[in-house]
N, C-alpha and C positions, 0 to 999 in steps of 0.2 A: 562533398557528398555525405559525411558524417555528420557533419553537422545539420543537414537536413533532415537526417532521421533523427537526432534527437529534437527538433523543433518539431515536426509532426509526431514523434513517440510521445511527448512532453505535452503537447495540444490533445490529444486523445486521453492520455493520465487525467485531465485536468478537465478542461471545457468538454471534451467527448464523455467521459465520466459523468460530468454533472448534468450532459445534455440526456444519456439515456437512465440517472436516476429520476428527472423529472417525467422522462415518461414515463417510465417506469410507476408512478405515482399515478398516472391513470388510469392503468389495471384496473381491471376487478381486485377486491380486497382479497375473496379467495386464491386469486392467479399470484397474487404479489406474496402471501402468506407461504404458495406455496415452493418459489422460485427462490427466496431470499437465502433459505438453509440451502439451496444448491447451488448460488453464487458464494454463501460463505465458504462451505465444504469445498470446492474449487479453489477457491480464492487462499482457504489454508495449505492444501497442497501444493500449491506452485509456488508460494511464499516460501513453505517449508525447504522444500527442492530446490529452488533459486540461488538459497541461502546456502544451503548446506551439500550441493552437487555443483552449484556455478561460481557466488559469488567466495565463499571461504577458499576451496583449491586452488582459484587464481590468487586471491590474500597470501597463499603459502608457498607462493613459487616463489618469492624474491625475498622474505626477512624471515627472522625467525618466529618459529613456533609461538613462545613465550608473548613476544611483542603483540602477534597476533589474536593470540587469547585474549591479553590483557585490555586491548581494544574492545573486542569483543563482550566485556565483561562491564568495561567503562560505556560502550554503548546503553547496555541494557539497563545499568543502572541512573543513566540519562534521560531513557526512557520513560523510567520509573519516574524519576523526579518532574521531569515534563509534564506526564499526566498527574500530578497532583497539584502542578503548580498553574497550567492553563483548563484543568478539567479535562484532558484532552483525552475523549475515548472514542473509540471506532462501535459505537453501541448503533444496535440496530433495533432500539426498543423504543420505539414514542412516547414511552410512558414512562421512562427510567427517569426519576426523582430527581438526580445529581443533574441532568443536561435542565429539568424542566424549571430548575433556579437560576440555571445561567446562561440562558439560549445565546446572549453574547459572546460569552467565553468558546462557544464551539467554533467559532468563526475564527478567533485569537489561536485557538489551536489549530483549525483547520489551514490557518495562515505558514505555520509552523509545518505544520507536515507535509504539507504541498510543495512547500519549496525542501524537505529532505526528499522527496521525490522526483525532484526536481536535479538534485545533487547524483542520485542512484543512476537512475536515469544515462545522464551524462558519464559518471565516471564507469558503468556496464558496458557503452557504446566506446570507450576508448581502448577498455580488451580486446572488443571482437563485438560484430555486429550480430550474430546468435547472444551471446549473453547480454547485448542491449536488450534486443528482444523479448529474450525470456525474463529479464527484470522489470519491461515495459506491459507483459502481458502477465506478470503478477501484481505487478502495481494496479492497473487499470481491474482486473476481476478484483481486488478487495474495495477500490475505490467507487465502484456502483452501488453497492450497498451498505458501507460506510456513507454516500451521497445521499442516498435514501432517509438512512436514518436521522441523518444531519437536518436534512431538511423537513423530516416530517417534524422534528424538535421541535425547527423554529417557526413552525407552525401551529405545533401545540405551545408553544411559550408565549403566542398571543402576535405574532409576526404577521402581517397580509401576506399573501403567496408572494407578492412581483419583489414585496422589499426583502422577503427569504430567498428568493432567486435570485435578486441582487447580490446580496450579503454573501451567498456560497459560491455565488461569479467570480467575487471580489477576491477572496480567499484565495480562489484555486490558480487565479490570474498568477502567483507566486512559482508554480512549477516552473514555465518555460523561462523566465527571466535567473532562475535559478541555475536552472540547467544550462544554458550556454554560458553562465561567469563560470562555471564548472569547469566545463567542457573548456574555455580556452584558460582557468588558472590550471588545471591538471594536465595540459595537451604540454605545457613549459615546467611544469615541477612534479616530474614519473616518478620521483622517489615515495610519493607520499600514498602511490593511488591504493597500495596494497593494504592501508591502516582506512581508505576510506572506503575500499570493498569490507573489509572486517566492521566499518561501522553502518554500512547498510545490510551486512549480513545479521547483525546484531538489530536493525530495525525490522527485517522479514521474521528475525526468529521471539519479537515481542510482540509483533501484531496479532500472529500466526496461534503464539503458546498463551499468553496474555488476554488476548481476547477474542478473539477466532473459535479457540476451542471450546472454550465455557461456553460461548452462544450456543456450538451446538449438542453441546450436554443438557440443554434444556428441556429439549424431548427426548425420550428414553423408549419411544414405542419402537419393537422391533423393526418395522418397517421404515420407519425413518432412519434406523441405524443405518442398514443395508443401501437407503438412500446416502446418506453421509458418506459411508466407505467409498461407495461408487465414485461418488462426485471429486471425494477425495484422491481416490485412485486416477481418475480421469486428468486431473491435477497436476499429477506428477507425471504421470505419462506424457503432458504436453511439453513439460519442461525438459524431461528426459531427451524427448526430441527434437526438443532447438537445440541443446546443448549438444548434440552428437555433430554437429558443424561446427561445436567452436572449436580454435586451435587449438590441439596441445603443445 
């Protein structure tokens, strides 16, 4: 049975994701302009929360403190070198400079982070089925509009639409095959699962702080802000309440 939620949580991450970023690409330009800062603001809340109410307190129940920071710390700075080394950004801009020289490399990374989504995924579903959840519905709100921008890239990089929908097919296909070696290498080695919560809690807290939030410091109108919080708030309230079913 667990395993079946992570095969459908992992299909929805992934191919569900990219199935509602391309409609999403249908929209009116104005609808999509307006939707994008309140899937991102969403999408940073529940990341934030995930991370830092779900996934780190279960990191902390079985080793120490130290170990787990230091994870934590080697995550992010993994992070850091990842995105310099595949381009790998969660940018939601079609006109961002860096993607618009290397429309291939967003696929190479998108490769890459699919299948750590894939890992997340997997090792939240072996805590408790609430914290799969709440890592599956943080995963999935960042992955719409990260899909979006992905693709609107490789369309502006000179890409026809079927071989950019290809292309980010291809990519995302990496989650579930991810997720179940997970799932049965973490189901026989539980010593380890506590350093690979610490390093997806260290993947929700560079998406989130790294590039989540700078998108939405872009607009500065008051009304947008008030938008933001909401959306933000909204956010964490979802996560708040799967998590009140996980064990303690």
């Amino acid at each position: 049975m667990l395993i079946l939620w992570i095969i459908i949580c992992s299909f929805l991450g992934s191919i569900g994701a990219l199935a509602s970023a391309a409609g999403f690409l249908l929209l009116n330009e104005k609808i999509q302009k307006m939707l994008i800062p309140c899937l991102v603001s969403y999408a940073s809340g529940t990341l934030l929360t995930a991370a830092l109410l779900g996934l780190l307190p279960h990191a902390l129940e079985d080793t120490t403190d130290l170990s787990i920071f230091s994870t934590i710390l080697a995550g992010i700075v993994f992070f850091f070198f990842l995105e310099k080394l595949v381009i790998w950004r969660h940018c939601h801009n079609p006109d961002c400079k860096i993607h618009g020289i290397a429309g291939s490399m967003i696929v190479i990374g998108d490769l890459v982070h699919n299948a750590t989504d894939g890992l997340i995924i997997a090792a939240s579903f072996l805590s408790s089925i609430p914290l799969g959840l709440a890592a599956s519905i943080s995963i999935i709100a960042h992955e719409i509009p990260q899909e979006v921008g992905d693709f609107a890239i490789l369309l502006h990089s000179g890409y026809p639409k079927r071989k950019a929908l290809l292309l980010n097919s291809l990519s995302s296909l990496s989650t579930l095959p991810a997720a179940v070696l997970t799932f049965y290498a973490l189901d026989t080695i539980h010593s380890i699962i506590p350093y690979v919560m610490a390093f997806s809690a260290a993947s929700f807290l560079y998406i989130a702080l790294a590039d989540l939030y700078p998108q939405l410091h872009q607009k500065i109108e008051f009304r947008s802000a008030i938008q933001q919080i909401l959306m933000i708030l909204a956010g964490i309230g979802t996560m708040i309440l799967l998590l009140q079913f996980h064990p303690s």
